[in-house]
DSSP file (Angstrom, degrees, kcal/mol; ACC not computed):
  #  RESIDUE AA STRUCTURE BP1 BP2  ACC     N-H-->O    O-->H-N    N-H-->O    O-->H-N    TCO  KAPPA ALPHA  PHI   PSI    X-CA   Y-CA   Z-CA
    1    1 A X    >>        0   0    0      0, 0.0     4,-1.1     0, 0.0     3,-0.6   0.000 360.0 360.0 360.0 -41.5  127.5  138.6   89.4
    2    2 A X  H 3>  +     0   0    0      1,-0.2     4,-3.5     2,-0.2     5,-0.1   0.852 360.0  55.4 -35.5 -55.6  124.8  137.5   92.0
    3    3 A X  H 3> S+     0   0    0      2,-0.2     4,-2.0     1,-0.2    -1,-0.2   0.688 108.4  47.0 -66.0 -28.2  122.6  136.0   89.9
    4    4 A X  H <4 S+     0   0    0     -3,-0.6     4,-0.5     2,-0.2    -1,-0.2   0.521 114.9  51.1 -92.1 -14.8  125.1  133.6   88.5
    5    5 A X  H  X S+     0   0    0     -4,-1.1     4,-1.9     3,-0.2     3,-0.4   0.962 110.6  44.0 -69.5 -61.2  126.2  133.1   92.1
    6    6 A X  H >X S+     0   0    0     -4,-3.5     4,-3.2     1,-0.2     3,-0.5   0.996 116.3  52.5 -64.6 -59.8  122.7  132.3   93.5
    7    7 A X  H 3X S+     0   0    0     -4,-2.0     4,-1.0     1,-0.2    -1,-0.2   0.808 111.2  42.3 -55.5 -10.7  122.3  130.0   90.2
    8    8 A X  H 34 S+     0   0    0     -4,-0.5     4,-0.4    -3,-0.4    -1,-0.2   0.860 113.4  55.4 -85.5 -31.6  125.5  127.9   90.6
    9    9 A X  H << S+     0   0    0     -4,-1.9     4,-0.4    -3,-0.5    -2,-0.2   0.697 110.8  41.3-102.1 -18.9  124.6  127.7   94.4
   10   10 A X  H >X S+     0   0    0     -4,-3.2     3,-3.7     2,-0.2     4,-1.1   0.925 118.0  56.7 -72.4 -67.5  120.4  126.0   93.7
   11   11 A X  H 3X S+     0   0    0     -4,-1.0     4,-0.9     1,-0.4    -2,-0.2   0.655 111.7  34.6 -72.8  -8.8  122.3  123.8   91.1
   12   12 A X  H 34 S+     0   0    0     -4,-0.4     4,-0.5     2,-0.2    -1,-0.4   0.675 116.7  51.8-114.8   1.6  124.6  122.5   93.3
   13   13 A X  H <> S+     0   0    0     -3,-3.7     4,-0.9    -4,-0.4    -2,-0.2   0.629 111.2  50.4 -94.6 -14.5  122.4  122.2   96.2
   14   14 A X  H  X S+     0   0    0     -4,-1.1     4,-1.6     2,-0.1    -2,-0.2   0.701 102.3  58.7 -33.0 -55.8  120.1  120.5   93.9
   15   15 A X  H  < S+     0   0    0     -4,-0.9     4,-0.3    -5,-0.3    -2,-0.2   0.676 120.8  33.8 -73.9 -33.7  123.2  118.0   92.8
   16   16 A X  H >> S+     0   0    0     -4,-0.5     3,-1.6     2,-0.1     4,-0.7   0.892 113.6  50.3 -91.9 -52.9  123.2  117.2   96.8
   17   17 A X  H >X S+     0   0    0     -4,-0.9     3,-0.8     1,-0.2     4,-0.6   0.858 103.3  63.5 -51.4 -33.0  119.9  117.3   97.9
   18   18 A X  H 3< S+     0   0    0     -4,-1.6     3,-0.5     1,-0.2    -1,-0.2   0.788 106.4  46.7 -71.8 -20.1  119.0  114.8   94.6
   19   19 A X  H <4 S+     0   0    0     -3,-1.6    -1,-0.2    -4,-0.3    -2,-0.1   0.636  96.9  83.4-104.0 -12.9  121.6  111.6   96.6
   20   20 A X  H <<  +     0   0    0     -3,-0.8    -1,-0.2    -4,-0.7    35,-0.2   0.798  61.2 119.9 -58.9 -33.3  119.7  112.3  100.2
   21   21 A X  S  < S-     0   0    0     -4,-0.6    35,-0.1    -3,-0.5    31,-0.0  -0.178  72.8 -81.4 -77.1 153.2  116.8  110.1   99.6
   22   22 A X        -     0   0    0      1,-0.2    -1,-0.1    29,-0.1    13,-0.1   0.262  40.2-132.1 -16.1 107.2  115.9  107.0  102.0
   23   23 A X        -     0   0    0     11,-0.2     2,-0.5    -3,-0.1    -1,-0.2  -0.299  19.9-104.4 -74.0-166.0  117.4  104.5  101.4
   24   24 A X  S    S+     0   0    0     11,-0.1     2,-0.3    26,-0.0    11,-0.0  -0.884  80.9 113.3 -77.1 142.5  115.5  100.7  101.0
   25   25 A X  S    S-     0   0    0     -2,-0.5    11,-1.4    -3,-0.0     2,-0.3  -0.806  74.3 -91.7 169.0 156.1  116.6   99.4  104.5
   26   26 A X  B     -a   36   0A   0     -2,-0.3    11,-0.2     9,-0.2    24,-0.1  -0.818  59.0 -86.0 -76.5 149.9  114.4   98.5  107.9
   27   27 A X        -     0   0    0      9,-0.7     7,-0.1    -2,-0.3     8,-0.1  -0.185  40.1-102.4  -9.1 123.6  114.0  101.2  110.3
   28   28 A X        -     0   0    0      5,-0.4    -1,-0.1     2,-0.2     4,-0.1   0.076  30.5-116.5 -61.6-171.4  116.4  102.3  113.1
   29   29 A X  S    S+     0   0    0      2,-0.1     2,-0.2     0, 0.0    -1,-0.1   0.349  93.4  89.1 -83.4 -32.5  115.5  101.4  116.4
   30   30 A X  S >  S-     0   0    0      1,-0.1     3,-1.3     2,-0.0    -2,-0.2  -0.548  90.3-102.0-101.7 170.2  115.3  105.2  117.1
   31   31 A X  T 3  S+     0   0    0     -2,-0.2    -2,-0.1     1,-0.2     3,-0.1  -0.421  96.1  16.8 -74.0 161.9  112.4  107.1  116.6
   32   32 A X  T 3  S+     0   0    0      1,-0.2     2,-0.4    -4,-0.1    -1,-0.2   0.432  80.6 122.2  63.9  20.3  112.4  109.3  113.3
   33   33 A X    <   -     0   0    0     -3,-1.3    -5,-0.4    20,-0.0    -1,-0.2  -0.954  66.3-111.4-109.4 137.2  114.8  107.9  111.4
   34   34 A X        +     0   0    0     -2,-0.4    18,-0.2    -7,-0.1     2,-0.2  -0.374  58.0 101.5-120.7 144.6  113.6  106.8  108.1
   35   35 A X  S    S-     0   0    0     -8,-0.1    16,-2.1    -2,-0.1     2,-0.3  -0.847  71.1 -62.4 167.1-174.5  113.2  102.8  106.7
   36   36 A X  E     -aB  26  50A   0    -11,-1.4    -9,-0.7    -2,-0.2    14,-0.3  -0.930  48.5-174.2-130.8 164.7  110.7  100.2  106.2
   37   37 A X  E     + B   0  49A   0     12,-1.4    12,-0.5    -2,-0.3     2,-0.2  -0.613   6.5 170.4-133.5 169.4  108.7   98.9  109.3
   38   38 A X  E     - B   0  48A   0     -2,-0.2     2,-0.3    10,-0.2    10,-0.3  -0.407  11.3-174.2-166.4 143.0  106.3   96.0  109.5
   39   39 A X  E     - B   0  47A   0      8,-1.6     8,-3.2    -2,-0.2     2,-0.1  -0.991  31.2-117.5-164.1 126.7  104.4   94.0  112.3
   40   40 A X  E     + B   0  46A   0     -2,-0.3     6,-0.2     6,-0.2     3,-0.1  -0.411  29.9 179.0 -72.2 135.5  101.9   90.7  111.9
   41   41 A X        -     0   0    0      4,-5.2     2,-0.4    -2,-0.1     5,-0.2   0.421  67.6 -12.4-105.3 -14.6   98.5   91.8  113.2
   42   42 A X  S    S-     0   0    0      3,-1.4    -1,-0.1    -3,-0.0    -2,-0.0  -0.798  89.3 -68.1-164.2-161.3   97.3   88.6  112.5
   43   43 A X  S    S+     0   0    0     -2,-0.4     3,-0.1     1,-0.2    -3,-0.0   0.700 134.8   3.8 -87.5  14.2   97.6   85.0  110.7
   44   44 A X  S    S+     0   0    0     91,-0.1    93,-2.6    94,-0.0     2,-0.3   0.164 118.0  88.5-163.3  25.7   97.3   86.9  107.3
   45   45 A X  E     + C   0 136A   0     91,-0.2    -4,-5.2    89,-0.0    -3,-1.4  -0.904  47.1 173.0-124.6 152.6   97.2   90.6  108.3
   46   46 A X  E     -BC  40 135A   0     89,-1.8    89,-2.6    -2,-0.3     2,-0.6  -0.995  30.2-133.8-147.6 138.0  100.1   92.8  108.7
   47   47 A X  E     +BC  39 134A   0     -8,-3.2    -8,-1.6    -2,-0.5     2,-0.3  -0.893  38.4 176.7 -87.2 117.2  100.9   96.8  109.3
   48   48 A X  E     +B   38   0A   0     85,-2.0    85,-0.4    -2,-0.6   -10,-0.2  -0.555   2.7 159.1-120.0-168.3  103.7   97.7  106.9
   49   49 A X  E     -B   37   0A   0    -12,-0.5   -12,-1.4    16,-0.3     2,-0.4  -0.638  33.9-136.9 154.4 133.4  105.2  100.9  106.3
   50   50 A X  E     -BD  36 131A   0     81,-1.4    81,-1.6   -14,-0.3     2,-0.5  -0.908  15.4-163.8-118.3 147.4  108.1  103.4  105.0
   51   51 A X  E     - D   0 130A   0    -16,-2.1    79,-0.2    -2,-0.4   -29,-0.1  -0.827  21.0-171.0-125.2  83.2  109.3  106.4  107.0
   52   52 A X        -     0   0    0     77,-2.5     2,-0.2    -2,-0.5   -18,-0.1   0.276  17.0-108.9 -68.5-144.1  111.2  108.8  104.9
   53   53 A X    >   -     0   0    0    -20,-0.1     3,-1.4   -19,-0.1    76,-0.6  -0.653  42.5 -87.0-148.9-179.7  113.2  111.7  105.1
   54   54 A X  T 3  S+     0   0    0      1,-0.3    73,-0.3    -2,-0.2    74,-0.1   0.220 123.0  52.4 -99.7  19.4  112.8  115.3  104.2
   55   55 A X  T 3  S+     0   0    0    -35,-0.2    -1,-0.3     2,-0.1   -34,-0.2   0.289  87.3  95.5-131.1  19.9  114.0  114.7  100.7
   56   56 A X  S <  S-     0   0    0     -3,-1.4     2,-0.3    71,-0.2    71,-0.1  -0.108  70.0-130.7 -76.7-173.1  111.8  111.9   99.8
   57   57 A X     >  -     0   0    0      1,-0.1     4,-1.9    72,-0.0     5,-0.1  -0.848  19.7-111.8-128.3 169.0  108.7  112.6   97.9
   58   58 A X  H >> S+     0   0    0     -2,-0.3     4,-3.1     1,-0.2     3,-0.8   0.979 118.2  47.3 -56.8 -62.9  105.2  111.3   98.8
   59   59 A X  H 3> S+     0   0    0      1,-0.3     4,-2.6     2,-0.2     5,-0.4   0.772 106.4  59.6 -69.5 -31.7  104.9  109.2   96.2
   60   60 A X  H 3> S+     0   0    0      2,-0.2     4,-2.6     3,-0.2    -1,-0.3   0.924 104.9  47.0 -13.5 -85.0  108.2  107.9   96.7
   61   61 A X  H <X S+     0   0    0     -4,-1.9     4,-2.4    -3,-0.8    -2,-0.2   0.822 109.9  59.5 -50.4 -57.8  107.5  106.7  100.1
   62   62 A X  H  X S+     0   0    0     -4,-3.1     4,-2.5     2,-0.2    -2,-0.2   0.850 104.8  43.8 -39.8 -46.8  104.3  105.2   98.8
   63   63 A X  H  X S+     0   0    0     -4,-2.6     4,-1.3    -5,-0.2    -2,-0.2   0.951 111.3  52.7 -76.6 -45.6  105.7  103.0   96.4
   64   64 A X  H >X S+     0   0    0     -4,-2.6     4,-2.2    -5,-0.4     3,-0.8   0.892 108.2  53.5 -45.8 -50.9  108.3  102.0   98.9
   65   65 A X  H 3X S+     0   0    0     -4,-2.4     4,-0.6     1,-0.3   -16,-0.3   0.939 115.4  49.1 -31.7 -74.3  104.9  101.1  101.7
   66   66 A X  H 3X S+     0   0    0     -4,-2.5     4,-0.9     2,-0.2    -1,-0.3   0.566 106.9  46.3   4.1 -86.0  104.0   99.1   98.6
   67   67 A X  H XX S+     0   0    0     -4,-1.3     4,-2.9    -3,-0.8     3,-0.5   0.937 112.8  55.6 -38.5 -73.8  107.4   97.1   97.8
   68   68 A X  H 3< S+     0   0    0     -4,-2.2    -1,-0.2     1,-0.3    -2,-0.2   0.489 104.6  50.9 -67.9   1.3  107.6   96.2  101.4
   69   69 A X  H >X S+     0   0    0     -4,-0.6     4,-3.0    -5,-0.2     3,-0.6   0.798 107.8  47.0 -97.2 -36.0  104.3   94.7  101.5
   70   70 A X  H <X S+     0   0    0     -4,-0.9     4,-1.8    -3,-0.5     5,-0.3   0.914 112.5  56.7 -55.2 -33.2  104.5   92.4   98.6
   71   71 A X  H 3X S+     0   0    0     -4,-2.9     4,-0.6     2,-0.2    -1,-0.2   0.746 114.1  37.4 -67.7 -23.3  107.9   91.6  100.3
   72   72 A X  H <4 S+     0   0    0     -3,-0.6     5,-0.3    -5,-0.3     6,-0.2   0.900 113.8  57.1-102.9 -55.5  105.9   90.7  103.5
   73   73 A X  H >X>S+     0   0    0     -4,-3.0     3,-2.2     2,-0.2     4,-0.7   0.878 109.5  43.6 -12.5 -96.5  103.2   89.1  101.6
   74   74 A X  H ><5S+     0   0    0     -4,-1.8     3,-3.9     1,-0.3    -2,-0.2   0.868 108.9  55.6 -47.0 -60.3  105.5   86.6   99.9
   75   75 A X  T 3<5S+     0   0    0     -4,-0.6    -1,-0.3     1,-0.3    -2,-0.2   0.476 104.6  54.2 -69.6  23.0  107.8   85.5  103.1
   76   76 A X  T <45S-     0   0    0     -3,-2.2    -1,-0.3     2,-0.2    -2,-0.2   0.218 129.0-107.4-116.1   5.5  104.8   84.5  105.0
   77   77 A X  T <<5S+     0   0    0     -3,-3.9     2,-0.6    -4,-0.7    -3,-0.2   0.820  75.8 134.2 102.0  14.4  104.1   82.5  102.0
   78   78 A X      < -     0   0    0     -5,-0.5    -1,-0.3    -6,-0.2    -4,-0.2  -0.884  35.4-166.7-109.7 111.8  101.1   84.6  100.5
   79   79 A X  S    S+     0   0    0     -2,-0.6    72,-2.5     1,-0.2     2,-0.4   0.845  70.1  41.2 -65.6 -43.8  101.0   85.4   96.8
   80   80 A X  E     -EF 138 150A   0     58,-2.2    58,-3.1    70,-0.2     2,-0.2  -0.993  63.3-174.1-142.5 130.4   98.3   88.0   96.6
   81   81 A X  E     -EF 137 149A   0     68,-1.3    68,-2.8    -2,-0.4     2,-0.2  -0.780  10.7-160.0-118.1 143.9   97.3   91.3   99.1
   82   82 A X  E     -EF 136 148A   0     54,-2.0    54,-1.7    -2,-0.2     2,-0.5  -0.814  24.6-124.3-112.2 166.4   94.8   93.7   99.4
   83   83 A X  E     -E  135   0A   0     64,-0.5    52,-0.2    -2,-0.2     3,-0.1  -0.965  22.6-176.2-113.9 152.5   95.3   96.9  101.2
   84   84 A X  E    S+     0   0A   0     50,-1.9     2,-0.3    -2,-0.5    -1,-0.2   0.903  71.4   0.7 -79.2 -52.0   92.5   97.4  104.0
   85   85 A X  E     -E  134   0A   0     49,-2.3    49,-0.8    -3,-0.1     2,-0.8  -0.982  55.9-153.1-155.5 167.3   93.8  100.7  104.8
   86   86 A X  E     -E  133   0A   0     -2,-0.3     2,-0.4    47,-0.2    47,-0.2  -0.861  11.9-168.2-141.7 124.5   96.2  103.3  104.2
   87   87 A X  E     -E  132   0A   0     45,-2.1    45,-1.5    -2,-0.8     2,-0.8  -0.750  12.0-154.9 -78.9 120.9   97.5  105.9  106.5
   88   88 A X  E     +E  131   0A   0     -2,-0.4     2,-0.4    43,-0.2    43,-0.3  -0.895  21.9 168.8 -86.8 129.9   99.6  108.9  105.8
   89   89 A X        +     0   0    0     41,-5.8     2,-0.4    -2,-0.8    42,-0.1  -0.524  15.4 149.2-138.8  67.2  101.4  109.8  108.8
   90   90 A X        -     0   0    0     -2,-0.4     2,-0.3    40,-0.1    39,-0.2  -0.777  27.2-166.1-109.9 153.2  103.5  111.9  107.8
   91   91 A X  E     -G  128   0B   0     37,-1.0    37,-0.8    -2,-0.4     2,-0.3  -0.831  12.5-164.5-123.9 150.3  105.0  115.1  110.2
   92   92 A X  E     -G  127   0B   0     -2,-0.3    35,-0.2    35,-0.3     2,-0.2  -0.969   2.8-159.7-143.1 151.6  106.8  118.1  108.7
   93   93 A X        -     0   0    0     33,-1.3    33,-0.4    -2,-0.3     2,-0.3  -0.634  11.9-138.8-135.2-141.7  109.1  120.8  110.1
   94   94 A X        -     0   0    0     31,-0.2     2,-0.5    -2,-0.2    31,-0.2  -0.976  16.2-164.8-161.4 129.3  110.3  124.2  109.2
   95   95 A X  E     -H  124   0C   0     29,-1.5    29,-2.9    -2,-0.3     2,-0.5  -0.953   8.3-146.4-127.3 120.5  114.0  125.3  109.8
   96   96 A X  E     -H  123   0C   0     -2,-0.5    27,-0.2    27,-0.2     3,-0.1  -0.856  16.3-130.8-112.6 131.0  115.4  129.3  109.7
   97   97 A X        -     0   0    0     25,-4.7     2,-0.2    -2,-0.5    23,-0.0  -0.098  34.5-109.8 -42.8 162.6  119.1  130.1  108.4
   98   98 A X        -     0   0    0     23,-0.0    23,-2.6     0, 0.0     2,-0.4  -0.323  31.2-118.7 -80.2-179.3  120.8  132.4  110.9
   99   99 A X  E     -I  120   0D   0     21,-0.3     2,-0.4    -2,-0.2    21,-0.2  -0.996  26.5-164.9-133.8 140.0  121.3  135.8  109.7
  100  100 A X  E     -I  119   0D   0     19,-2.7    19,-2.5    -2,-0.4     2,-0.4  -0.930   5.5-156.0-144.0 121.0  124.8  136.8  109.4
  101  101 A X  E     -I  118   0D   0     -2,-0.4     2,-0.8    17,-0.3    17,-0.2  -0.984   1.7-161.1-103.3 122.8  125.6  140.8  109.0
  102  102 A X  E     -I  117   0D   0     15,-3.6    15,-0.8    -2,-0.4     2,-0.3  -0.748  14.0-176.9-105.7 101.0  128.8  142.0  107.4
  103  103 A X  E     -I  116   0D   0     -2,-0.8    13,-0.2    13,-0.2     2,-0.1  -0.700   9.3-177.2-121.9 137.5  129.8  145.8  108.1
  104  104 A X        -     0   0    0     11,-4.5     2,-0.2    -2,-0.3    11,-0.1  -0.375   4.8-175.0-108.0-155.9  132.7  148.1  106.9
  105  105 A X        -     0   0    0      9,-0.2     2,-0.3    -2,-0.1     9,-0.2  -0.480   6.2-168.7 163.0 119.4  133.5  151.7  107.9
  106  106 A X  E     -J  113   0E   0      7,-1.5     7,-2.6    -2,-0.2     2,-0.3  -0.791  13.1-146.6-128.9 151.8  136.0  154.2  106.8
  107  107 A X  E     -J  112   0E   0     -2,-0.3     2,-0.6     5,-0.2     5,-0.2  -0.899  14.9-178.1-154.3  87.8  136.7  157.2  108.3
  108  108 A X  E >   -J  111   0E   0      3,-1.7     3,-5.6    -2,-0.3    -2,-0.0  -0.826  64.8 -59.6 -81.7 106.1  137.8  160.3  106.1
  109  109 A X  T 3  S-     0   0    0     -2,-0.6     0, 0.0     1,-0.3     0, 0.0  -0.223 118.8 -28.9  69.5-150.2  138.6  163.4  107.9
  110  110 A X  T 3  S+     0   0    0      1,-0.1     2,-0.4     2,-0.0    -1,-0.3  -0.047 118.5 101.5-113.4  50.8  135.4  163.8  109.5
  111  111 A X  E <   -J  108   0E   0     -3,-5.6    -3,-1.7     2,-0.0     2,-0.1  -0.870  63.5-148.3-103.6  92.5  133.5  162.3  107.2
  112  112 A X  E     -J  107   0E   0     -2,-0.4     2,-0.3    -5,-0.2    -5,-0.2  -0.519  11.8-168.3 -80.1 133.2  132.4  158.3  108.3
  113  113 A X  E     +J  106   0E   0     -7,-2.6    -7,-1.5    -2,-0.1     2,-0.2  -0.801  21.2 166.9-124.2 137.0  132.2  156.3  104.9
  114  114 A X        -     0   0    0     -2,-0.3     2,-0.2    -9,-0.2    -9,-0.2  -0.951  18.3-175.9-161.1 158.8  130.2  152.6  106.0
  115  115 A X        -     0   0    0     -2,-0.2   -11,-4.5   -11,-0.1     2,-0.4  -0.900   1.4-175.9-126.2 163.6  128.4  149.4  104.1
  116  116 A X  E     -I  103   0D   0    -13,-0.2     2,-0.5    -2,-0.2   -13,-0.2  -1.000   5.0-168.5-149.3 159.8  126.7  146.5  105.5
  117  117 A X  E     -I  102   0D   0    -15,-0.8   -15,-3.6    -2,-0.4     2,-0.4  -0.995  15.7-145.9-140.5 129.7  125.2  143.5  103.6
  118  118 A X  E     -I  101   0D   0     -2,-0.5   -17,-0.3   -17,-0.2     2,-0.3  -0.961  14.3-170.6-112.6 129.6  123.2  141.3  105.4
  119  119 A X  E     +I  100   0D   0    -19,-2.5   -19,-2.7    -2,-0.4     2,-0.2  -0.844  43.7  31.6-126.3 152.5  123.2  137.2  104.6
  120  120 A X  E     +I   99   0D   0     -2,-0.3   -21,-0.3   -21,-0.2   -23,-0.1  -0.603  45.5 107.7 114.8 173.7  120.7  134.7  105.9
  121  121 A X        +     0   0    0    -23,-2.6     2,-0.1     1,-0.3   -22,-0.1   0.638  36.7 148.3  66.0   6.0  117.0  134.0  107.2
  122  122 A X        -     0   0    0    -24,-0.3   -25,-4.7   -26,-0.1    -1,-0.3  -0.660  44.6-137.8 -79.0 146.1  115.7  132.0  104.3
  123  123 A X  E     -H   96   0C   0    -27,-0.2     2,-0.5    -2,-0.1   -27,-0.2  -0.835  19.8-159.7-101.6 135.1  113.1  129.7  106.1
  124  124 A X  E     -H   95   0C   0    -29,-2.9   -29,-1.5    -2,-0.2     2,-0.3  -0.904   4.2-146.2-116.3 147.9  113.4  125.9  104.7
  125  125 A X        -     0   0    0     -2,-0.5     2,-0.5   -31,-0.2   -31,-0.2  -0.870   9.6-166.1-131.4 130.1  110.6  123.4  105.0
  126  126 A X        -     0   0    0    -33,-0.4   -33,-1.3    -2,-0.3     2,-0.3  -0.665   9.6-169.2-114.0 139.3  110.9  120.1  105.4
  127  127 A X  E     -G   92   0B   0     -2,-0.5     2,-0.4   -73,-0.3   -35,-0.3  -0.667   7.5-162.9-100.7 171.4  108.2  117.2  105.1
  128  128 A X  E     -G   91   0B   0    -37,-0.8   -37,-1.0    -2,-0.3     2,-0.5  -0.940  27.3-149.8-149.9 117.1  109.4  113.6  106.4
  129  129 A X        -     0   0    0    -76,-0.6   -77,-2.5    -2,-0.4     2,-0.4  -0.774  15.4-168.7-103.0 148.2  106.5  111.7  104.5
  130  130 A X  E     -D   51   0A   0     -2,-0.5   -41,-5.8   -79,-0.2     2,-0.4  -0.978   4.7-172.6-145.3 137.8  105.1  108.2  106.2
  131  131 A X  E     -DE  50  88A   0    -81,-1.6   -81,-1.4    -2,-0.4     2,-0.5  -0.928   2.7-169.0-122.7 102.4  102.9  105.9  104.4
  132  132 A X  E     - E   0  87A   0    -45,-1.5   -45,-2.1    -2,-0.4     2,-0.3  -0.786   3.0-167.5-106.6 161.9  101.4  102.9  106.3
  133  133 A X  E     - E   0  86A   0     -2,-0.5   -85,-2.0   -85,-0.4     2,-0.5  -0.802  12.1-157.5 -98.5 146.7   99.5   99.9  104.6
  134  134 A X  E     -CE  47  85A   0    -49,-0.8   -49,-2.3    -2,-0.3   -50,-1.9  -0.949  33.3-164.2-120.6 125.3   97.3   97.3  106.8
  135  135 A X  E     -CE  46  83A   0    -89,-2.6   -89,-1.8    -2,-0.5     2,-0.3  -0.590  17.6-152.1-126.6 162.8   97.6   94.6  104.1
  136  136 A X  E     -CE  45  82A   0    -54,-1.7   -54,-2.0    -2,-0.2     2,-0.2  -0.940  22.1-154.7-138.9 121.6   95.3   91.4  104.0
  137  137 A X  E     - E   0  81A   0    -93,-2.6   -56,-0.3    -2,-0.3     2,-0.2  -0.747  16.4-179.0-134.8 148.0   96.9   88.4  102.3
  138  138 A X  E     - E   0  80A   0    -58,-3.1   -58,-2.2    -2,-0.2   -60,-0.0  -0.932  25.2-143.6-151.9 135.8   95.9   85.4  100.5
  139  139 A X  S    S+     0   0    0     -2,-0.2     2,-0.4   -60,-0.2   -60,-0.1   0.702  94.0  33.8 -47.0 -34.6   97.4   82.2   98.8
  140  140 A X  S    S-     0   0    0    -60,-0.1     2,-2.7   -61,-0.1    -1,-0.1  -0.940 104.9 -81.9-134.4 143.0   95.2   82.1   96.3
  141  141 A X        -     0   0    0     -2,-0.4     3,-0.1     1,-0.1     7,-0.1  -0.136  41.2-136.8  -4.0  -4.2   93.2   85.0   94.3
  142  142 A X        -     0   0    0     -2,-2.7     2,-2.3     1,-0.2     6,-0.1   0.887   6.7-130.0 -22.0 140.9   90.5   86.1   95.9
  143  143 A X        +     0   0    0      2,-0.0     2,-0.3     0, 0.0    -1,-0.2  -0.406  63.6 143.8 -93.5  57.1   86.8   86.8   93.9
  144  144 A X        -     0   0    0     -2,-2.3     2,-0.3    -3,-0.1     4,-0.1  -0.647  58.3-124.7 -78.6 149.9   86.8   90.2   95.6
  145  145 A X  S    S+     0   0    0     -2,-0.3     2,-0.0     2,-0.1    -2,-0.0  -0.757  79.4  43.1 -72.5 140.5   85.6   93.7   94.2
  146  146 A X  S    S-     0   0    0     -2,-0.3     2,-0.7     2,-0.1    -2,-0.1  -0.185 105.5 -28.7  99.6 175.4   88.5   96.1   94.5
  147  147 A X        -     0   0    0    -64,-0.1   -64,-0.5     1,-0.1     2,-0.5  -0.577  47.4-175.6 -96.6 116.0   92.0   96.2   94.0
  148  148 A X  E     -F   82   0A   0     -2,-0.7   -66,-0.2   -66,-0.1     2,-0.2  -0.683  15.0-158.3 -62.7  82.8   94.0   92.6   94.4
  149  149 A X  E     -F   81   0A   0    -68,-2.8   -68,-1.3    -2,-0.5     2,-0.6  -0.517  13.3-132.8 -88.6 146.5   97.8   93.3   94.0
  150  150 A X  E  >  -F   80   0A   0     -2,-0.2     4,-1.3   -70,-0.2   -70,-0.2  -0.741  11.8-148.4 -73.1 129.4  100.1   90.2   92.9
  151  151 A X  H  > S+     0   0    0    -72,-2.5     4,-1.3    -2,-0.6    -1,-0.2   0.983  91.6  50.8 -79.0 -54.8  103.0   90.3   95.3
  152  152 A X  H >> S+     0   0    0    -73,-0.2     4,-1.9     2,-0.2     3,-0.6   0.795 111.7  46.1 -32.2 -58.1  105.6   88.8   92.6
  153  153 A X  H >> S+     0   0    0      1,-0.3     4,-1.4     2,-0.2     3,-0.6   0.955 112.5  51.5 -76.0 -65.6  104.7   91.2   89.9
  154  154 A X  H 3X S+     0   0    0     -4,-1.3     4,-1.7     1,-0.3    -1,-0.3   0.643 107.0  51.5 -50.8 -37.5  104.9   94.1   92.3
  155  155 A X  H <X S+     0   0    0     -4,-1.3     4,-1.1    -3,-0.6    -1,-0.3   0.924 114.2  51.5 -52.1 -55.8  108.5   93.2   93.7
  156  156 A X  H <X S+     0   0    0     -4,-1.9     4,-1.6    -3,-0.6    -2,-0.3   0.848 110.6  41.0 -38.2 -56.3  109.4   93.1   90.2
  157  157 A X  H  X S+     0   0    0     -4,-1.4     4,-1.1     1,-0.2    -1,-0.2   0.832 117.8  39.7 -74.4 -34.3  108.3   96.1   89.2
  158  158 A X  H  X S+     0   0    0     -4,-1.7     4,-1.0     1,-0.2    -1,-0.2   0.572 112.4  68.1 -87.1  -2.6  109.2   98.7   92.1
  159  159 A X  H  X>S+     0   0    0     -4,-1.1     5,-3.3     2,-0.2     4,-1.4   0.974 108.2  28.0 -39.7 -80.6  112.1   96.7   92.0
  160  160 A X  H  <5S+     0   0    0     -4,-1.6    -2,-0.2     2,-0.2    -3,-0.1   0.682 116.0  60.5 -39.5 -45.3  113.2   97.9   88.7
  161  161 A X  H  <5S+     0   0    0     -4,-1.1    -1,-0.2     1,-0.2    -2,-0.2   0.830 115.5  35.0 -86.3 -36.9  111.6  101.2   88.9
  162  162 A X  H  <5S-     0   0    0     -4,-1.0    -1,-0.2     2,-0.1    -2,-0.2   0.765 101.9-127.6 -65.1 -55.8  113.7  101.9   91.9
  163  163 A X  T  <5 +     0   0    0     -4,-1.4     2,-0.3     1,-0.3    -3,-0.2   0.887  55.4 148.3  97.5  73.4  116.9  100.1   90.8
  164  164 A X      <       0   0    0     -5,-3.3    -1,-0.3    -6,-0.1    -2,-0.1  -0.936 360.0 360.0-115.8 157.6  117.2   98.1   94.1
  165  165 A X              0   0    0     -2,-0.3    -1,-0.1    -3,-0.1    -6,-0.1   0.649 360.0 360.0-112.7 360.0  118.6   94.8   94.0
């Protein structure tokens, strides 16, 4: 009976955990709360960024960094980004249940009858992944070596992949 306990209780903590991740949004005003961030370093360089949460995945987060640089690209009026560099700055912490003991105790005669079951003390860890870009933008194509994203195509695609609208 346990085992079908403990498996109904991951599937449905699964079923919850799966609706937690980040949404696409900006970033709160307070610190750690998860969103997408970006600030002009220059007339066609920019710090972008996604902050997630402790149910995103890396890659996740990445693609979002991404999105939100073609997005920043295109409203300053720039078609095509490189990225210069890319940070992970991401922080993780580590959380323990309480531990909860439950005890009985029966008392035959003089005989003491007792159980106790103890529940609790799983350790969780959580990662909160952050991905920033320093992007370099250009109106037209550059004839660089290395990799040249199209900002359209790239709204388009994580767009889709994502199903944001």
């Amino acid at each position: 009976m346990s085992t079908i306990f403990k498996n109904i209780f991951a599937l449905l903590s699964m079923l919850l955990l799966s609706s937690c991740a980040s949404t696409y949004t900006p970033q709160s005003t307070f610190p750690g709360f998860n969103g997408y961030f970006d600030t002009q370093l220059g007339e066609n360089i920019f710090q972008v960024g996604f902050q997630g949460d402790g149910y995103d995945s890396r890659g996740r987060v990445t693609d979002l960094a991404l999105l939100r640089s073609a997005e920043v690209a295109l409203q300053n009026g720039f078609a095509y980004f490189v990225i210069a560099n890319m940070a992970d700055n991401s922080s993780s912490a580590n959380y323990i249940a309480p531990t909860t003991t439950q005890a009985t105790a029966t008392v035959v005669g003089n005989t003491g009858y007792g159980t106790a079951t103890t529940y609790g003390g799983q350790s969780f860890f959580f990662t909160y992944p952050n991905t920033t870009n320093t992007i370099v933008c250009f109106k037209e194509k550059p004839a660089i070596q290395g990799l040249v994203y199209e900002a359209k195509f790239v709204v388009a695609s994580l767009k889709a992949k994502y199903g944001i609208k």
